[in-house]
Phi, psi and omega in degrees: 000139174259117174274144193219085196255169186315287164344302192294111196247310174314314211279133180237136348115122166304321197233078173264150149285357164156188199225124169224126209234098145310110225202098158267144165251174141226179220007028297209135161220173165098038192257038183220333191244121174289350180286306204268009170271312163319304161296342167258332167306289175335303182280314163329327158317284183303352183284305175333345194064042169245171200249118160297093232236338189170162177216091200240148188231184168213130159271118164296338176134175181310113159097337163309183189256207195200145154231156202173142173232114168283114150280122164244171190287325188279001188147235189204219192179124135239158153209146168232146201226159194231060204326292180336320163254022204000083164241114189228125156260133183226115173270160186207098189232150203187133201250183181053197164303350198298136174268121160290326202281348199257322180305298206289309203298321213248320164319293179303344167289317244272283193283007141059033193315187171254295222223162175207162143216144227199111190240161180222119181255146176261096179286152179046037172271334150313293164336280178316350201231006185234151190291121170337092218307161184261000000 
C-alpha cells in the first residue's frame, strides 16, 4: 500500500480534491478595520474564480486585529491579523478550479508584507488516489 501524504508539498499529485495555503504575512498594514479586510478576502475568492456564499468578519476593538472568514461554495479564505505585530495568519483552501495563486496574489497588493510564508497542501489526494468503495 502507498501512503500519499497532504504535507509532501514537493510531490505534485495527479490527483487532489483541492489546495490549501497556509499563508503568514509579516510586517504586514490595513490589519485593524475588518470592512476593507472582509472586501479583500471577498475579492481574493473571486479572482480565485470561487463563488462567495457569506463573509463574516470580528473586531476586537480600536487598534486591535480582526478575525474573519469568507465562505465559499470551493472551502473557505480565513484570516486573524495581529496590528500590533504586523500579522496576518491566513488559509485559503479551495476545491475544484478555483486558483489559490490568484487569491494569494491579490492579499499580497491588499496587505503589502515585508516578508511571507506561504505553505502548501494537496488536500485529499488519498481519498482521490484510493478506489471507490464497491
Amino acid at each position: 500500500m502507498t501512503v500519499l501524504s497532504p504535507f509532501d508539498i514537493d510531490r505534485k499529485p495527479d490527483i487532489s480534491l483541492g489546495k490549501h495555503l497556509i499563508v503568514e504575512f509579516q510586517g504586514a498594514i490595513s490589519l485593524e478595520d475588518p470592512n476593507p479586510v472582509a472586501q479583500a478576502i471577498k475579492v481574493a475568492a473571486e479572482k480565485a474564480g470561487a463563488t462567495v456564499l457569506d463573509v463574516k468578519m470580528h473586531n476586537f476593538g480600536e487598534g486591535q486585529g480582526v478575525t474573519g472568514v469568507a465562505l465559499l461554495a470551493e472551502s473557505h479564505i480565513s484570516i486573524h491579523t495581529w496590528p500590533e505585530h504586523g500579522y496576518a495568519a491566513i488559509d485559503v483552501f479551495m476545491c475544484g478550479d478555483a486558483d489559490t495563486s490568484l487569491s494569494i496574489d491579490h492579499l499580497r497588493a491588499f496587505f503589502k508584507p515585508q516578508s511571507e510564508s506561504v505553505v502548501v497542501l494537496n488536500r485529499g489526494c488519498s481519498i482521490a488516489h484510493r478506489p471507490a468503495p464497491e
